[in-house]
PDB file of the backbone (N, CA, C, O) and the ligand in Angstrom, with CONECT records:
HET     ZN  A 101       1
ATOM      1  N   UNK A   1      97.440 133.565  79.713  1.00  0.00           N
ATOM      2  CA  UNK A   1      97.410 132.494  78.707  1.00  0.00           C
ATOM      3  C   UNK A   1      98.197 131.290  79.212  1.00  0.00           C
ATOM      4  O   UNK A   1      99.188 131.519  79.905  1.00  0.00           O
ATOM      5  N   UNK A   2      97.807 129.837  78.895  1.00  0.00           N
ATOM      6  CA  UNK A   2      98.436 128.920  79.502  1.00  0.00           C
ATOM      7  C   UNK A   2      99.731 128.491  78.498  1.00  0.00           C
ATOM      8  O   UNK A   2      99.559 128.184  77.318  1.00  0.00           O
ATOM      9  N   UNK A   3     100.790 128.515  79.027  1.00  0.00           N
ATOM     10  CA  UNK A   3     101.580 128.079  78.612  1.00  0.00           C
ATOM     11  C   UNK A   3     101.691 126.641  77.478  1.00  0.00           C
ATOM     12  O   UNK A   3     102.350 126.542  76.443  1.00  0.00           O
ATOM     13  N   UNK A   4     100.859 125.723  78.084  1.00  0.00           N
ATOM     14  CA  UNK A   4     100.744 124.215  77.233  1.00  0.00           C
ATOM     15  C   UNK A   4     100.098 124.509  76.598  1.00  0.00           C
ATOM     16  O   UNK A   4     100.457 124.732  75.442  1.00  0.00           O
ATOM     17  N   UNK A   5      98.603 124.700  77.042  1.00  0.00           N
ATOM     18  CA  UNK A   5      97.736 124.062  75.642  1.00  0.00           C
ATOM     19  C   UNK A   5      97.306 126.037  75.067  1.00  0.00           C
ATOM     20  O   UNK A   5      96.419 126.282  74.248  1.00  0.00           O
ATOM     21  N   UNK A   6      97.778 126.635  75.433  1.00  0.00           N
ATOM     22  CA  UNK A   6      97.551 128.212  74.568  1.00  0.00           C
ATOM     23  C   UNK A   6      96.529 128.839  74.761  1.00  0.00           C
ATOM     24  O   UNK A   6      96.365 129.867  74.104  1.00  0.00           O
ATOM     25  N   UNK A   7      95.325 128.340  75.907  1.00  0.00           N
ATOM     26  CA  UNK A   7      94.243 128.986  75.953  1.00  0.00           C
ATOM     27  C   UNK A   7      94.011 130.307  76.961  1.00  0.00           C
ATOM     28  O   UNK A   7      94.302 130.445  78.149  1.00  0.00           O
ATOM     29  N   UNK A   8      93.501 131.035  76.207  1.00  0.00           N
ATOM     30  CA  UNK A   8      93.266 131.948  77.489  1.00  0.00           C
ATOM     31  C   UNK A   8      92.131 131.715  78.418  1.00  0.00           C
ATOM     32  O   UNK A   8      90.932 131.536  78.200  1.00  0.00           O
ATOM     33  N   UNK A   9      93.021 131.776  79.813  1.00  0.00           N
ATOM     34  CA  UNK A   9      91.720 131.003  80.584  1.00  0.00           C
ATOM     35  C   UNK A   9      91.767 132.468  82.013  1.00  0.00           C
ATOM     36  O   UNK A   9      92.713 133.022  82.574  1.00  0.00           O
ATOM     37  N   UNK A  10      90.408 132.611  82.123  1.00  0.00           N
ATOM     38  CA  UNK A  10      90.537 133.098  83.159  1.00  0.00           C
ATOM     39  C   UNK A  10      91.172 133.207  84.900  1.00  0.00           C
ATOM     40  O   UNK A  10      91.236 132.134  85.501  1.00  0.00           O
ATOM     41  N   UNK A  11      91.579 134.370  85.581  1.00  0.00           N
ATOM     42  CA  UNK A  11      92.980 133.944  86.091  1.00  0.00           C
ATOM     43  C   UNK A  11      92.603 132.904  87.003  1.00  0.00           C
ATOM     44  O   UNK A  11      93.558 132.351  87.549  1.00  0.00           O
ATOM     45  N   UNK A  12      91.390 132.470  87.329  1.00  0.00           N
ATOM     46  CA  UNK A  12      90.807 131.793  88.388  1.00  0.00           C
ATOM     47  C   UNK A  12      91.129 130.382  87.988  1.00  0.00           C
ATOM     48  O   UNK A  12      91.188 129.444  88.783  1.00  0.00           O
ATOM     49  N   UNK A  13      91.412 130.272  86.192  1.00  0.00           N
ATOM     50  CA  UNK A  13      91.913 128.217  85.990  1.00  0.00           C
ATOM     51  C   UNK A  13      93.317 128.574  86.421  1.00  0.00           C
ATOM     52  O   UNK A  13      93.960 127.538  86.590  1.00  0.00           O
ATOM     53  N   UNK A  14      93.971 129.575  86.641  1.00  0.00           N
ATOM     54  CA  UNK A  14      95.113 129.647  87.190  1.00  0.00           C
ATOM     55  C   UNK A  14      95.716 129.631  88.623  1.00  0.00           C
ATOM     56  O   UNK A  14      95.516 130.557  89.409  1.00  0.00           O
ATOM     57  N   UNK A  15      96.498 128.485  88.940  1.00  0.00           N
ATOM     58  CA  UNK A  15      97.209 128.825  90.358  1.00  0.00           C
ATOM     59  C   UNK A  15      97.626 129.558  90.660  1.00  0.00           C
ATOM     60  O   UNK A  15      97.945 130.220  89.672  1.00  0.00           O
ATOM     61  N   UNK A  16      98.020 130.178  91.815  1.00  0.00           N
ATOM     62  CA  UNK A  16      98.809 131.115  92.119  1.00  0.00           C
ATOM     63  C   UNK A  16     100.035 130.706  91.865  1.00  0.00           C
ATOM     64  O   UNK A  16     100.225 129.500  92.029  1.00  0.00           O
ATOM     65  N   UNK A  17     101.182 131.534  91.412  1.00  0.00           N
ATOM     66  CA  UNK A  17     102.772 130.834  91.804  1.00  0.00           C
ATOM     67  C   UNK A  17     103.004 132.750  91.702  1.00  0.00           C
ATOM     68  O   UNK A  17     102.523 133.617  90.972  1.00  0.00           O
ATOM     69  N   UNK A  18     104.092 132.756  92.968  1.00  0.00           N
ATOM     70  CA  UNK A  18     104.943 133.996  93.151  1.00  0.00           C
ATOM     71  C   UNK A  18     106.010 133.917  92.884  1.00  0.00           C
ATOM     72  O   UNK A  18     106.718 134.410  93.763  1.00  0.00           O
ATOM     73  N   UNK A  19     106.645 133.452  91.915  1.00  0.00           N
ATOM     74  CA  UNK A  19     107.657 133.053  91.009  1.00  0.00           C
ATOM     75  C   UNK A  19     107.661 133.516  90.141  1.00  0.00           C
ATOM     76  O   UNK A  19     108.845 133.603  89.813  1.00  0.00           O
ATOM     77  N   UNK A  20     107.005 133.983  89.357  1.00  0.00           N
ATOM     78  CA  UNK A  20     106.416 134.147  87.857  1.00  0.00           C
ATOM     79  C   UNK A  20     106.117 135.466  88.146  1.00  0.00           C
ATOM     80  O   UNK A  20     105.836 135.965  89.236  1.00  0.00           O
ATOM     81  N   UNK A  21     106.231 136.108  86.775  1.00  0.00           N
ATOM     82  CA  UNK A  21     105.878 137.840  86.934  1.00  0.00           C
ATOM     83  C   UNK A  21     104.613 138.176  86.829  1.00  0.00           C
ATOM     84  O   UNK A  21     104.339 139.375  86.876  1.00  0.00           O
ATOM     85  N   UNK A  22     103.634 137.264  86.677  1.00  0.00           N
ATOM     86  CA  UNK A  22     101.900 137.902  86.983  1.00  0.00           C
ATOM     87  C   UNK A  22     101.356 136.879  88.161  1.00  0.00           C
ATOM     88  O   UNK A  22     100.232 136.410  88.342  1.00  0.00           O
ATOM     89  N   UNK A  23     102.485 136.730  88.827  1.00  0.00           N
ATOM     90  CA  UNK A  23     101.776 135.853  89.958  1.00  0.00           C
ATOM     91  C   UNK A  23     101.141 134.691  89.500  1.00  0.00           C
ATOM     92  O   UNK A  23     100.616 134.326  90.553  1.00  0.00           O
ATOM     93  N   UNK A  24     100.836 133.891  88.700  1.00  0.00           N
ATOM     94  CA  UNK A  24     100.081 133.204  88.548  1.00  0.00           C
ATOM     95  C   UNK A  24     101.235 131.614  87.565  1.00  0.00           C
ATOM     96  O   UNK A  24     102.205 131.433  86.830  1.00  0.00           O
ATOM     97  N   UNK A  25     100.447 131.098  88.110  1.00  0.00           N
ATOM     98  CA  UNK A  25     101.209 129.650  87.109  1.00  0.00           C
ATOM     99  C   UNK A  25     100.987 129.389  86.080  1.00  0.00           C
ATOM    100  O   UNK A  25      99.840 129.163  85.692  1.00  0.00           O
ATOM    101  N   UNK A  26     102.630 129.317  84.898  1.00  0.00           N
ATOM    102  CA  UNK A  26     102.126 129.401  83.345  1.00  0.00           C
ATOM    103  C   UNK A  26     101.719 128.349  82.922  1.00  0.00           C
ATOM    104  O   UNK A  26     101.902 128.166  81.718  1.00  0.00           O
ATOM    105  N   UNK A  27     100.941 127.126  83.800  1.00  0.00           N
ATOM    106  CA  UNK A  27     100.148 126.143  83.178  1.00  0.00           C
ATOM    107  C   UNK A  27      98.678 126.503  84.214  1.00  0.00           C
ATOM    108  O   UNK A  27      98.629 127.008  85.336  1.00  0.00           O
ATOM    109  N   UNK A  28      97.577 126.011  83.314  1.00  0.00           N
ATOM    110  CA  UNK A  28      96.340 126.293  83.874  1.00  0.00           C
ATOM    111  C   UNK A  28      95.986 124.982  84.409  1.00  0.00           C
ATOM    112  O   UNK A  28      96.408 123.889  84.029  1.00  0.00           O
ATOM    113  N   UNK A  29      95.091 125.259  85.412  1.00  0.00           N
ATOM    114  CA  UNK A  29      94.636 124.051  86.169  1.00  0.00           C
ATOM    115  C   UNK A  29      94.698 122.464  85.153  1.00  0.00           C
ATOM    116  O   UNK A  29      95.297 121.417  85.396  1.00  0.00           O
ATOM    117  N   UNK A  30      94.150 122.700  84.421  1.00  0.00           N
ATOM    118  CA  UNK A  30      93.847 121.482  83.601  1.00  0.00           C
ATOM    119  C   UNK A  30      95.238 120.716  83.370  1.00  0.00           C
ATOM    120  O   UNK A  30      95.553 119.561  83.653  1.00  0.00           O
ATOM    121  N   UNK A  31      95.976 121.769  82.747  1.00  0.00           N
ATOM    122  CA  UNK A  31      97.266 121.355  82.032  1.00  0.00           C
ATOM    123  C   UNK A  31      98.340 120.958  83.643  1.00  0.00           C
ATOM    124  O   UNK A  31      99.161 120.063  83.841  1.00  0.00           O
ATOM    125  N   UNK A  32      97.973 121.788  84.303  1.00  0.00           N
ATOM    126  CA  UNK A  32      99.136 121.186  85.666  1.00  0.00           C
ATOM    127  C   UNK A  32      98.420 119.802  86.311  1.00  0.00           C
ATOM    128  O   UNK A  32      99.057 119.131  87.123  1.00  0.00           O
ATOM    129  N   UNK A  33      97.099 119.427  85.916  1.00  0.00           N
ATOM    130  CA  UNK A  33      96.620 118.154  86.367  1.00  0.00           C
ATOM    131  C   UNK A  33      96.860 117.145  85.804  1.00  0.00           C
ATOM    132  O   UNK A  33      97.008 116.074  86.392  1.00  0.00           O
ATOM    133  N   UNK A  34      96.961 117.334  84.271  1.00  0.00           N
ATOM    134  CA  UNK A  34      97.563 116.640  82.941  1.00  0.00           C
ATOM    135  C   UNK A  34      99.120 116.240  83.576  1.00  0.00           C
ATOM    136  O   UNK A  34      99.495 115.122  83.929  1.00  0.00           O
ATOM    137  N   UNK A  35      99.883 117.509  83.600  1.00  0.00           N
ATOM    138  CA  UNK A  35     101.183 117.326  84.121  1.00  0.00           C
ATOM    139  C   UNK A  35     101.447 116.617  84.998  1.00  0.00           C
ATOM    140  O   UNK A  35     102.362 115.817  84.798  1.00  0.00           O
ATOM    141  N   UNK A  36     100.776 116.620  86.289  1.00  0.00           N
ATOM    142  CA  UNK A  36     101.069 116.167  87.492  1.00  0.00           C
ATOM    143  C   UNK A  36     100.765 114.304  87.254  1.00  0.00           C
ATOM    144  O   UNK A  36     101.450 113.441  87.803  1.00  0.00           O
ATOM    145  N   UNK A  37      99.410 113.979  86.172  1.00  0.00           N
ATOM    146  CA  UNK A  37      99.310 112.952  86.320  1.00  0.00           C
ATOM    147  C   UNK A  37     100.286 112.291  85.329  1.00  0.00           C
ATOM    148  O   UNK A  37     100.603 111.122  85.550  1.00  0.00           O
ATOM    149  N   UNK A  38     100.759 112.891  84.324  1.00  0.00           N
ATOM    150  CA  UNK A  38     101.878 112.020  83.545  1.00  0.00           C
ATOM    151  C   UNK A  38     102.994 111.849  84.311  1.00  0.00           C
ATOM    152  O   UNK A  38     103.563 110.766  84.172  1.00  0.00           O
ATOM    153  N   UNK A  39     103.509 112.717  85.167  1.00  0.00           N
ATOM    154  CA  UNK A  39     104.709 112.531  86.389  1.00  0.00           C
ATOM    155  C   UNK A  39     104.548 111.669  87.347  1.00  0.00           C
ATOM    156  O   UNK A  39     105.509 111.300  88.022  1.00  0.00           O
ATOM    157  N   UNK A  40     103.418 111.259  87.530  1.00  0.00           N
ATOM    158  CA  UNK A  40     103.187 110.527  88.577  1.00  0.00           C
ATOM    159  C   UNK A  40     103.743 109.435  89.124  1.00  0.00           C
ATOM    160  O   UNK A  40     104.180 109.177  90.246  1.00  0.00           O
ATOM    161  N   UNK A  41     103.590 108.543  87.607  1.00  0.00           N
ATOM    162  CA  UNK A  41     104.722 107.605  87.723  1.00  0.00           C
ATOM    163  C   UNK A  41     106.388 107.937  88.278  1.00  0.00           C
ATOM    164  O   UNK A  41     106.825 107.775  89.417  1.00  0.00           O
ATOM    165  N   UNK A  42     106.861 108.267  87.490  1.00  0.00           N
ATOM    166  CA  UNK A  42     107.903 109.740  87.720  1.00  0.00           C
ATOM    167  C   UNK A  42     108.326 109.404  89.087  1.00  0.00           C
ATOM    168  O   UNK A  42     109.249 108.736  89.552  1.00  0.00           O
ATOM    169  N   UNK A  43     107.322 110.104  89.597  1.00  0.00           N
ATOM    170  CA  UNK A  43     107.723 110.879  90.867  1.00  0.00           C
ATOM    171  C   UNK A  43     107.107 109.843  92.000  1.00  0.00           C
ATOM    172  O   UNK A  43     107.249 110.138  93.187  1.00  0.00           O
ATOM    173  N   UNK A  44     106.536 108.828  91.687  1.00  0.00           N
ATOM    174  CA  UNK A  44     106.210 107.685  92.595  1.00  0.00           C
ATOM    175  C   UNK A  44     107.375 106.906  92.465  1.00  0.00           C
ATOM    176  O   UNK A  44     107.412 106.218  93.485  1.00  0.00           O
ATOM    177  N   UNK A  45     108.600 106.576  91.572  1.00  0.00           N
ATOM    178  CA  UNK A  45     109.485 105.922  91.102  1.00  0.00           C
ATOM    179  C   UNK A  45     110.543 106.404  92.730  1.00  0.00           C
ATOM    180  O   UNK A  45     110.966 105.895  93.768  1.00  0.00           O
ATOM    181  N   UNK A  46     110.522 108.151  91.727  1.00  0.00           N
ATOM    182  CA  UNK A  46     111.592 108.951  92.592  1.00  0.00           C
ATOM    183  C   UNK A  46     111.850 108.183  93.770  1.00  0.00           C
ATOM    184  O   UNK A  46     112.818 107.537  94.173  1.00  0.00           O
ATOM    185  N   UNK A  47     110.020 108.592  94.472  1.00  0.00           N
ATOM    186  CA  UNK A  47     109.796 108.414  95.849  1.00  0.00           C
ATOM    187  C   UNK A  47     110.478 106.934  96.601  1.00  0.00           C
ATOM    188  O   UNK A  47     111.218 106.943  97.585  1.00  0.00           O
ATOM    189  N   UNK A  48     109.967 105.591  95.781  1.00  0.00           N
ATOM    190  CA  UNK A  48     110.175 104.513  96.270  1.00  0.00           C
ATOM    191  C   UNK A  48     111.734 104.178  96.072  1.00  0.00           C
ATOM    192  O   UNK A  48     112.206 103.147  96.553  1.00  0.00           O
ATOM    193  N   UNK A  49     112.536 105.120  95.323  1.00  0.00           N
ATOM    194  CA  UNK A  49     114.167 105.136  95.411  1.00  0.00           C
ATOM    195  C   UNK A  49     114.379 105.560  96.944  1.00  0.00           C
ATOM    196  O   UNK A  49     115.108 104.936  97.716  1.00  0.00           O
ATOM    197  N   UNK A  50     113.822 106.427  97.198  1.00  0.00           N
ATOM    198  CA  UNK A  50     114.143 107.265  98.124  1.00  0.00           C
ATOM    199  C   UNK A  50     113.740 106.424  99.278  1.00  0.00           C
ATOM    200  O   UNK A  50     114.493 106.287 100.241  1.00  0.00           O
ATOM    201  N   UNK A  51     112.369 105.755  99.199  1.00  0.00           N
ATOM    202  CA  UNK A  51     112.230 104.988 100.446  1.00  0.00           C
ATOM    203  C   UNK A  51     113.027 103.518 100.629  1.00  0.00           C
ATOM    204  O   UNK A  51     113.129 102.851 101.658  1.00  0.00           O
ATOM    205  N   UNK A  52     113.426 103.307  99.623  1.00  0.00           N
ATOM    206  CA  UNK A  52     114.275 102.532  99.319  1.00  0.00           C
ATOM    207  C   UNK A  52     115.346 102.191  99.949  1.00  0.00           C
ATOM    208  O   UNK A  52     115.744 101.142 100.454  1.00  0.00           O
ATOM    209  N   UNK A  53     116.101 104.132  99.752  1.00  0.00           N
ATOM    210  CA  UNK A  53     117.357 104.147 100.286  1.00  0.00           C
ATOM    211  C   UNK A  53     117.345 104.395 101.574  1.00  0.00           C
ATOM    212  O   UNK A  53     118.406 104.417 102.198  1.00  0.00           O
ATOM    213  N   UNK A  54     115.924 104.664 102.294  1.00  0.00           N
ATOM    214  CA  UNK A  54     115.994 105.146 103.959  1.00  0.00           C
ATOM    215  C   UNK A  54     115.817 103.898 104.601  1.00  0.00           C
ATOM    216  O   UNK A  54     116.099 103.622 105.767  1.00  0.00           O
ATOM    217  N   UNK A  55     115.391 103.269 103.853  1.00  0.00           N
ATOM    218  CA  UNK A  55     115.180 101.650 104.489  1.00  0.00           C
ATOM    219  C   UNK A  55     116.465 101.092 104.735  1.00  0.00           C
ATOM    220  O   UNK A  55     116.648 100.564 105.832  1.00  0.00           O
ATOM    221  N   UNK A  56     117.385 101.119 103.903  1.00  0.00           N
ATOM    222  CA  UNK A  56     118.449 100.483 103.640  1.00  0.00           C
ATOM    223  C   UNK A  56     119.350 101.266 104.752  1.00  0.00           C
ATOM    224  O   UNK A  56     119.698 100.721 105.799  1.00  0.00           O
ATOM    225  N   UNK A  57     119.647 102.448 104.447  1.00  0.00           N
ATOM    226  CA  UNK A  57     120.277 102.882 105.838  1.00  0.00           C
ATOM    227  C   UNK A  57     119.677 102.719 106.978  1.00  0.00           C
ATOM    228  O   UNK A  57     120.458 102.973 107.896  1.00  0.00           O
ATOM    229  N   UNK A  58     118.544 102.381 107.374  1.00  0.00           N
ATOM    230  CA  UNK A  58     117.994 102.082 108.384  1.00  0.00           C
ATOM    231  C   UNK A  58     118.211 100.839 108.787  1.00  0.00           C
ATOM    232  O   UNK A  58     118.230 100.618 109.998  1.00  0.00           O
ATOM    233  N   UNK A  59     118.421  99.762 107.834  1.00  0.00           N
ATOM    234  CA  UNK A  59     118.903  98.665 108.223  1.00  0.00           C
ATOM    235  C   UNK A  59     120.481  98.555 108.482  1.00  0.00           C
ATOM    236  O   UNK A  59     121.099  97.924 109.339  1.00  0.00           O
ATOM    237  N   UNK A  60     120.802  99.167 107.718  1.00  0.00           N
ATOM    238  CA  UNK A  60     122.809  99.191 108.049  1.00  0.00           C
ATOM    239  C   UNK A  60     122.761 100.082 109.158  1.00  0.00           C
ATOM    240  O   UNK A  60     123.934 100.249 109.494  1.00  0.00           O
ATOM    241  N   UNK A  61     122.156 100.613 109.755  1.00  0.00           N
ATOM    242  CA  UNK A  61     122.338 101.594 111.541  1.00  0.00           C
ATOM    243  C   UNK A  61     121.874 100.382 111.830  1.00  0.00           C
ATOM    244  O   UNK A  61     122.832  99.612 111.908  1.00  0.00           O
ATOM    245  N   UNK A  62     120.563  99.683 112.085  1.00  0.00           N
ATOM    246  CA  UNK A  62     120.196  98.656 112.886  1.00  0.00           C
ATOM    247  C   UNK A  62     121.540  97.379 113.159  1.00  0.00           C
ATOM    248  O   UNK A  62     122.019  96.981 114.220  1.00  0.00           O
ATOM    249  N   UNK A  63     121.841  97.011 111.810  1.00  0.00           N
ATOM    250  CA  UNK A  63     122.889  95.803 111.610  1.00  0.00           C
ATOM    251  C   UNK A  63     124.062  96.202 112.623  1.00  0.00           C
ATOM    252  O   UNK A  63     124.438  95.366 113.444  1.00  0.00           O
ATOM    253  N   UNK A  64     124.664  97.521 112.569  1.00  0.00           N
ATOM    254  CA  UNK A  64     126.047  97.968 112.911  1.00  0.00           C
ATOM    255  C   UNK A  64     125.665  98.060 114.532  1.00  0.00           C
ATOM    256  O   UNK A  64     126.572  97.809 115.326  1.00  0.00           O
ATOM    257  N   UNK A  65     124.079  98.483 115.146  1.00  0.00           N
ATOM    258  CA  UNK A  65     123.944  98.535 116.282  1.00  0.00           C
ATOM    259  C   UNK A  65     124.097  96.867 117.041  1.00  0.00           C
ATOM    260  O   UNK A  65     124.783  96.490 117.991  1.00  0.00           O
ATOM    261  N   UNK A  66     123.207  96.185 116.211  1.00  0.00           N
ATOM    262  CA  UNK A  66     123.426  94.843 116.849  1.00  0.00           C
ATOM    263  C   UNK A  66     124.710  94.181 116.550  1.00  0.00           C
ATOM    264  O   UNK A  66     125.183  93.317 117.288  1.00  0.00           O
ATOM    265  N   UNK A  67     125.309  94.616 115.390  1.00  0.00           N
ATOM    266  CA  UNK A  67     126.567  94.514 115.939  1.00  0.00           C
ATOM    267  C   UNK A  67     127.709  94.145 117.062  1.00  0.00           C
ATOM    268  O   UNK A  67     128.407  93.218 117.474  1.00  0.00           O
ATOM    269  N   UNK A  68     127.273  96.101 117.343  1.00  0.00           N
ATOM    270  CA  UNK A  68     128.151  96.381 118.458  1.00  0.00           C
ATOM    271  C   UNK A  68     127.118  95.732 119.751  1.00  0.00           C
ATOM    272  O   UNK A  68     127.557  95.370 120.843  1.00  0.00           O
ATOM    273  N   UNK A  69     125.824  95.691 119.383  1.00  0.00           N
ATOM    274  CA  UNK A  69     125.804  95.058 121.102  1.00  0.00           C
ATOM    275  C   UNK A  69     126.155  93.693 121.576  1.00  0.00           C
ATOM    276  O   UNK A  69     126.170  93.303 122.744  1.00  0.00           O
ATOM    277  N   UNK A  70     126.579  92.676 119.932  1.00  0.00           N
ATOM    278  CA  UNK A  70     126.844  91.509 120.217  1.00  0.00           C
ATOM    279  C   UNK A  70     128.541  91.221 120.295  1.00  0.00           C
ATOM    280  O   UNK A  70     129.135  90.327 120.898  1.00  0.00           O
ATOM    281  N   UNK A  71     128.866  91.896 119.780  1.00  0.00           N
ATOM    282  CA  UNK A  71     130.449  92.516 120.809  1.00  0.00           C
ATOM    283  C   UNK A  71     130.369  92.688 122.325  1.00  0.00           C
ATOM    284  O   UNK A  71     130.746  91.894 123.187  1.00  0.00           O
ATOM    285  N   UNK A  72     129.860  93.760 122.459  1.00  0.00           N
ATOM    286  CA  UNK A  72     129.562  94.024 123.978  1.00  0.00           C
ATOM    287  C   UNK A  72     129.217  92.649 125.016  1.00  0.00           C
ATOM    288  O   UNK A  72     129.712  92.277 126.079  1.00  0.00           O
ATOM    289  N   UNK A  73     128.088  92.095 124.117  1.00  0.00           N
ATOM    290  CA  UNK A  73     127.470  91.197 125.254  1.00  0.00           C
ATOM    291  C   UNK A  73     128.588  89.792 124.907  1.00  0.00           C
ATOM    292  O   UNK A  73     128.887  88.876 125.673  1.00  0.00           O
ATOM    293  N   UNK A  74     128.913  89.961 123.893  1.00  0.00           N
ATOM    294  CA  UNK A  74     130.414  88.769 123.818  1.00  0.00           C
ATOM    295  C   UNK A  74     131.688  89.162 125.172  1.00  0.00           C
ATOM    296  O   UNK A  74     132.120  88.398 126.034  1.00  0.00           O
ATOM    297  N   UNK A  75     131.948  90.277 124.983  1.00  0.00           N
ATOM    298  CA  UNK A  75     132.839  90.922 125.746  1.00  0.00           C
ATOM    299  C   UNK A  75     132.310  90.568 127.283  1.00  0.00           C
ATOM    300  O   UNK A  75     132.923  90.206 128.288  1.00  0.00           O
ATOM    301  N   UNK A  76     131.551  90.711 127.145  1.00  0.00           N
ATOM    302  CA  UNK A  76     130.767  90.789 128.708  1.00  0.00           C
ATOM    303  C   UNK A  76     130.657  89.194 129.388  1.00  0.00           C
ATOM    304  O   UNK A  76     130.670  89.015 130.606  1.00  0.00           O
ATOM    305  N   UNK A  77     130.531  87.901 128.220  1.00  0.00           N
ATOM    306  CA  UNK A  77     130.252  87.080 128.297  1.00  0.00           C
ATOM    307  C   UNK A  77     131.270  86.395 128.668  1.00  0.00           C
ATOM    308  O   UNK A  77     131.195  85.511 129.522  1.00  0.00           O
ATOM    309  N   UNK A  78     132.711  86.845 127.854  1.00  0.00           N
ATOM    310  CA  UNK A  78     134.194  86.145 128.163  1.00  0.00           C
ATOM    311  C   UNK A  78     134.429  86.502 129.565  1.00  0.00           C
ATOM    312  O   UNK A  78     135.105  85.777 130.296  1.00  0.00           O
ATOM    313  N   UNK A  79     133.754  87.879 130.069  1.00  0.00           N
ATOM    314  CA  UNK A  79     134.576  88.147 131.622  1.00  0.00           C
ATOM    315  C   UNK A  79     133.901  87.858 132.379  1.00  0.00           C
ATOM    316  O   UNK A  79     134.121  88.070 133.571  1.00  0.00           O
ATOM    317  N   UNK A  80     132.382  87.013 131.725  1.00  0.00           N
ATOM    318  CA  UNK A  80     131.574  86.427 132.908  1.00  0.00           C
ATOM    319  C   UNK A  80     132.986  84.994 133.034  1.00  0.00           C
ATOM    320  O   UNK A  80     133.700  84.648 133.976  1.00  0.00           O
ATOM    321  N   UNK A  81     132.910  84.677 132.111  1.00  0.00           N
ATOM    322  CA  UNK A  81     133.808  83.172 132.261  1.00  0.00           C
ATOM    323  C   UNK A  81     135.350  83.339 132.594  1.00  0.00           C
ATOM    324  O   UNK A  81     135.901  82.304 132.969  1.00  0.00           O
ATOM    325  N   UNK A  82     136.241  84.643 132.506  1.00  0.00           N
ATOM    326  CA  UNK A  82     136.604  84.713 133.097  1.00  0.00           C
ATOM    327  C   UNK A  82     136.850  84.586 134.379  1.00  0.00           C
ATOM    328  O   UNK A  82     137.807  83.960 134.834  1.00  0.00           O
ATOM    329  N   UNK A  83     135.964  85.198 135.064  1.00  0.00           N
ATOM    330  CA  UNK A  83     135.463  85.803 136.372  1.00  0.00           C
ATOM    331  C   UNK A  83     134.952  83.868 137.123  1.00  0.00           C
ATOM    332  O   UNK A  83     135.223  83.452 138.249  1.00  0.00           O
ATOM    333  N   UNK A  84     134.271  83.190 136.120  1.00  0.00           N
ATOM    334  CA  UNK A  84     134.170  82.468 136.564  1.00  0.00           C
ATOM    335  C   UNK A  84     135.302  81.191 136.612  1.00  0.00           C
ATOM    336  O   UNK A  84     135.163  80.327 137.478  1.00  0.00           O
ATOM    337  N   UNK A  85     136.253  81.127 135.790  1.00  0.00           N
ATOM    338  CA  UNK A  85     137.339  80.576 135.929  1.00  0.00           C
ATOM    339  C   UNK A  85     137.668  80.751 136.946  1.00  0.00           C
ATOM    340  O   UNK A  85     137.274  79.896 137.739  1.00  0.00           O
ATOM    341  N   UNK A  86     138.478  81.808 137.492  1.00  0.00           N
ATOM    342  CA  UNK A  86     139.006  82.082 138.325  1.00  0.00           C
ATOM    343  C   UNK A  86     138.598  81.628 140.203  1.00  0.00           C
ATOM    344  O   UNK A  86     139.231  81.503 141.252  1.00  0.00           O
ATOM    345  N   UNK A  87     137.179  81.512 139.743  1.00  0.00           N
ATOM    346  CA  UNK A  87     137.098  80.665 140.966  1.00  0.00           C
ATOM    347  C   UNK A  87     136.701  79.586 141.472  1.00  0.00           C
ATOM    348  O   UNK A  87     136.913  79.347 142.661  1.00  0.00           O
TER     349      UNK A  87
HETATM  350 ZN    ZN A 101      96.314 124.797  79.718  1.00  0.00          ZN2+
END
């Protein structure tokens, strides 16, 4: 029997889930399609937080790399002029 809408549906409108004590998922196809599409939003939200936040650390590794390489190539740049002072 499906959990949401109460129907008894044969086990075949049912997913499998091995979670559950008859093997099967206590929403029937219909009702987990129902489900899935009211979440959707939901879980498209979730998602674009999430890509959100990989972007963002992806840009603060990028920032901190160029950073340090514009240190480096600063560093590198004073002991060119160093180097060239000196002679
Ligand atoms: Zn149902």
């Amino acid at each position: 029997m499906c959990g949401i809408c109460g129907k008894k549906k044969w086990d075949k409108s049912f997913n499998k889930n091995a979670a559950t004590k008859d093997g099967l998922q206590t929403r029937c196809r219909d009702c987990e399609r129902l489900y899935r599409i009211k979440n959707k939003k939901h879980i498209v939200k979730r998602h674009a937080r999430y890509n959100a936040m990989k972007r963002a650390e992806k840009l603060r590794d990028r920032l901190a790399s160029e950073e340090l390489n514009e240190s480096i190539n600063s560093r590198c740049q004073s002991t060119q002029t160093d180097s060239n002072l000196s002679k």
